[in-house]
C-alpha positions as CSV (number, residue, x, y, z in Angstrom):
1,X,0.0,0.0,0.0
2,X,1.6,3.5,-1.2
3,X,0.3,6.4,0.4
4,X,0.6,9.9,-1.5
5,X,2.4,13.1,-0.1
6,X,0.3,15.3,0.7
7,X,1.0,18.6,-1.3
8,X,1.4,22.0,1.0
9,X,-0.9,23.9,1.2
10,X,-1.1,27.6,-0.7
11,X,0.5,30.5,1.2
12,X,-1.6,33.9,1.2
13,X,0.5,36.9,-0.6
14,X,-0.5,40.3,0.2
15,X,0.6,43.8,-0.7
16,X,3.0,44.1,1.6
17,X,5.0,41.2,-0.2
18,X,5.7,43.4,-2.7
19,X,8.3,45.0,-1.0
20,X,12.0,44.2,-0.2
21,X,12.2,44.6,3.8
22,X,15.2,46.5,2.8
23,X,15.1,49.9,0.2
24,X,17.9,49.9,-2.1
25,X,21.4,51.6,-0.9
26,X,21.0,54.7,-2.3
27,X,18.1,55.9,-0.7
28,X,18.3,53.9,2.7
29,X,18.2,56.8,5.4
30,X,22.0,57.4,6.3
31,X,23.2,58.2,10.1
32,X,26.8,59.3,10.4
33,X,28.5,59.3,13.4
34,X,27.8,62.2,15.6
35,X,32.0,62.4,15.8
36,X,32.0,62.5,11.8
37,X,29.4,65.0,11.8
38,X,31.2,67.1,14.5
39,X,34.8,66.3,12.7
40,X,33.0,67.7,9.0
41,X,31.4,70.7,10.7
42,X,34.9,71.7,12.3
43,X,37.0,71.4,8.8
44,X,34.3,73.0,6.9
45,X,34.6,76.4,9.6
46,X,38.4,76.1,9.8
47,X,38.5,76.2,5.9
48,X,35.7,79.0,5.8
49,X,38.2,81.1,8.1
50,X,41.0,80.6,6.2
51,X,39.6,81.6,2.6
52,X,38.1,84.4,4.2
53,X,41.5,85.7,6.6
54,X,43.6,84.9,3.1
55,X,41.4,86.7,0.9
56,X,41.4,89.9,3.0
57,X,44.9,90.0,3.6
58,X,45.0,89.7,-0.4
59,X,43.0,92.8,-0.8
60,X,45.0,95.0,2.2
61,X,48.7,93.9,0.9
62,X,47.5,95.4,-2.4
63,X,48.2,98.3,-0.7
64,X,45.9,100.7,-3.0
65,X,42.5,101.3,-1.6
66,X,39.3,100.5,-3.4
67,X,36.5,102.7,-4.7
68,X,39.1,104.7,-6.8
69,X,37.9,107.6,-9.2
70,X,40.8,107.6,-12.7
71,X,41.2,110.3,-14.3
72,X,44.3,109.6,-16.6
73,X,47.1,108.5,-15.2
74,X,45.9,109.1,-11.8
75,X,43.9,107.9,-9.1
76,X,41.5,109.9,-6.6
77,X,40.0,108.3,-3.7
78,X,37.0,110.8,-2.7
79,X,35.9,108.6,0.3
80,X,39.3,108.7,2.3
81,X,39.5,109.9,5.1
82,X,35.4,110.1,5.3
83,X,32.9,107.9,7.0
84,X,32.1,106.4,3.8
85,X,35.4,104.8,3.9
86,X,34.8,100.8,3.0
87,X,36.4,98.8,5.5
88,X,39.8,97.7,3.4
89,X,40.3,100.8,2.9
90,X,40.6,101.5,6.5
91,X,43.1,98.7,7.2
92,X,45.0,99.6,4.4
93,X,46.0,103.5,5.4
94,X,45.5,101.9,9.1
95,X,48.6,99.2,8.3
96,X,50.7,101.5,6.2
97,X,50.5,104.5,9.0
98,X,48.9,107.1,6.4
99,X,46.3,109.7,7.1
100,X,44.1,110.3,4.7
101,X,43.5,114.1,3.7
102,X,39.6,114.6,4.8
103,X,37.1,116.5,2.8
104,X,37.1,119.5,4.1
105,X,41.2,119.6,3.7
106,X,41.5,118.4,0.3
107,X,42.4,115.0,-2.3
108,X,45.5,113.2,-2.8
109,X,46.0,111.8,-6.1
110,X,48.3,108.9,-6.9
111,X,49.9,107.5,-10.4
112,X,51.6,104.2,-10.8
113,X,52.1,104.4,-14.6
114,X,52.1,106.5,-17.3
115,X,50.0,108.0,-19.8
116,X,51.3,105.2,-22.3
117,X,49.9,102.8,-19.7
118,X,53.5,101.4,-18.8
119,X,54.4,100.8,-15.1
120,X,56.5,104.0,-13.8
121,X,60.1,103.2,-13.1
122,X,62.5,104.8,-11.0
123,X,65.5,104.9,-13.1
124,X,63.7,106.3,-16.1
125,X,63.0,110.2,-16.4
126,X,59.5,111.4,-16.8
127,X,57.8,115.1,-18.2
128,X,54.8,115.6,-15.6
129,X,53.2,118.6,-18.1
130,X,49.7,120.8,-18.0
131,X,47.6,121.8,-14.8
132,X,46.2,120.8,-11.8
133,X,42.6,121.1,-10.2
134,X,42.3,124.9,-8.4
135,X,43.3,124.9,-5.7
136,X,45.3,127.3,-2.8
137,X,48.2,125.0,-2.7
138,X,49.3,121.9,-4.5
139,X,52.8,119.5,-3.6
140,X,53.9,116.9,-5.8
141,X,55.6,114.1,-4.4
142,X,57.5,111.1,-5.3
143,X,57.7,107.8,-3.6
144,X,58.7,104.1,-4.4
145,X,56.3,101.6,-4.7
146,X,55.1,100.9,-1.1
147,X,54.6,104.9,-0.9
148,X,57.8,105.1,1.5
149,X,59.8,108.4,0.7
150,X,63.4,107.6,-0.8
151,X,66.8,109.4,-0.5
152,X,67.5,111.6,-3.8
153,X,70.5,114.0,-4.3
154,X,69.3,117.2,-3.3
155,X,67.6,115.6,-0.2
156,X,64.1,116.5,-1.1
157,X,61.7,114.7,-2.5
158,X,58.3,116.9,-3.3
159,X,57.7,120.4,-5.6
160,X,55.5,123.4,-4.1
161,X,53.0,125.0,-6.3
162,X,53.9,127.9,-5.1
163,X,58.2,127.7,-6.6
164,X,56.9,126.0,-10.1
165,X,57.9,128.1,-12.6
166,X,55.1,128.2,-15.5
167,X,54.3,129.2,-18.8
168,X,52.3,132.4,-20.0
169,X,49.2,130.1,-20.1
170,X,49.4,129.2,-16.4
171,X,50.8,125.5,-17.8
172,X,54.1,124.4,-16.1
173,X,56.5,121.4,-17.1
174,X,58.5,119.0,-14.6
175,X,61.0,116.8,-15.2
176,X,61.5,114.0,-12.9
177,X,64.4,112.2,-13.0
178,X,67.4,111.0,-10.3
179,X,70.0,113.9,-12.0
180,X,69.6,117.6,-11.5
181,X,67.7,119.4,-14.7
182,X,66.8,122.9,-15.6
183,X,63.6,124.2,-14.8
184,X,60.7,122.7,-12.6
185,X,63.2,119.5,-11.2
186,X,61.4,116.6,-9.1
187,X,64.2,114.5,-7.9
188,X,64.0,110.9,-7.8
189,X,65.9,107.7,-5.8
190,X,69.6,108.1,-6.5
191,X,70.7,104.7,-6.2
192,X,67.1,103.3,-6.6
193,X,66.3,99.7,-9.0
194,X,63.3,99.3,-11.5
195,X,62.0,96.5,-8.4
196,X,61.4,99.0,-6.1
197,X,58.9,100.8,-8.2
198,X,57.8,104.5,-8.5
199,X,54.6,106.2,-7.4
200,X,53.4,110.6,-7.7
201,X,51.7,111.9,-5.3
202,X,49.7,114.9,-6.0
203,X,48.1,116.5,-2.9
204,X,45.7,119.3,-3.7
205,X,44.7,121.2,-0.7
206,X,41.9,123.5,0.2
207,X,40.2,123.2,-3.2
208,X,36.5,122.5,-4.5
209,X,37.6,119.3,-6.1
210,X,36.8,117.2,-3.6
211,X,33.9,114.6,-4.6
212,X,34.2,111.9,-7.2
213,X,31.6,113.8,-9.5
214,X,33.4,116.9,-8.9
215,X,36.6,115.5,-10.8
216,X,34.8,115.0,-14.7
217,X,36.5,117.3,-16.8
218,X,39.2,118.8,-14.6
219,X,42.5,119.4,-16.0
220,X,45.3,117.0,-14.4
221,X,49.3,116.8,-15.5
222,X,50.1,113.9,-18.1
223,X,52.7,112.2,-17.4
224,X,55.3,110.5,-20.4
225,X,58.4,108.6,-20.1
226,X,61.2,110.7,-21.9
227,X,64.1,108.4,-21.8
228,X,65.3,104.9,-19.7
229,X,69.1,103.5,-19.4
């Protein structure tokens, strides 16, 4: 006598059979470890701190404020000295010890190159020709290129408006160079290199020229190279 197996019986399916009891990888919920969390907040700040330290030390070594007004070869910076003043700005005159010339005392205007567009260089000589802004007084200055005052032959380094000899039209021309010439001479570095750069400083004081708007259209000096060793 054979007996027959008995077959098993069906099993119910429902909906939730469907499923996978676990989701796929990529979209299972993830939970780091609250010391990798705290370990990628900390590198994240430290980095933040160090773009943001770098890149302002960038802007203040540059050692030329922002917000500047051109007019030529030069370079006005109305907001000096003011409230207005961005906050670069401030550090930069702050690190390099300079006072600013306030509104009410006049504008200082800088050139770093030529008309011609070509870096200024200490051992080349240089015609500073035309006008300036009105103004009661005017001193041009020259400086190397981290605005320090150098040592020149005659021991001075600046021109007065009021010993400038000038033409019939009220024009005047200078020549700046590190050997005496005739005329209107601004002496530069004696012993000075092309590395340690050139800067003019032209400080007009007690004038209306004093705004950023109030600069269109005023007559400044041009300044071309006249001859290099």
């Amino acid at each position: 006598m054979t007996t027959s197996a008995t077959p098993p019986a069906p099993q119910a399916h429902g909906e939730a059979d469907w499923y996978d009891e676990q989701p796929p990888r990529a979209i299972r919920p993830y939970r780091s470890h609250p010391l990798r969390t705290l370990t990628a907040v900390a590198l994240v700040l430290i980095l933040a701190s160090l773009i943001g330290i770098s890149s302002a030390y960038l802007v203040i070594e540059r050692e030329q404020p922002l917000d500047a007004v051109t007019i030529g070869s030069w370079q006005a910076y109305p907001k000096a000295g003011t409230s207005d003043a961005d906050p670069y700005s401030v550090a930069i005159y702050t690190r390099g010890a300079v006072i600013p010339l306030a509104s009410g005392e006049g504008m200082a205007l800088v050139a770093r190159e030529d008309n011609a567009g070509h870096k200024l260089d200490p051992t080349c000589n240089y015609r500073i020709a035309g006008q300036t802004p009105s103004a009661r007084l005017w001193t041009l200055t020259a400086v190397n290129g981290h605005g320090n005052l150098v040592e020149t032959l005659p021991g001075r380094v600046h021109l007065v408006s009021q010993d400038i000899l000038r033409n019939p039209d009220g024009t005047f021309e200078i020549t700046a160079a590190r050997s005496p010439h005739s005329g209107n001479w601004l002496p530069l570095a004696a012993n000075a290199s092309a590395s340690e750069g050139l800067r003019f400083v032209l400080r007009i004081y007690d004038a209306p020229v004093t705004t950023g708007a109030a600069l269109d259209g005023v007559s400044i000096p041009v300044i071309e190279r006249v001859a290099c060793p």
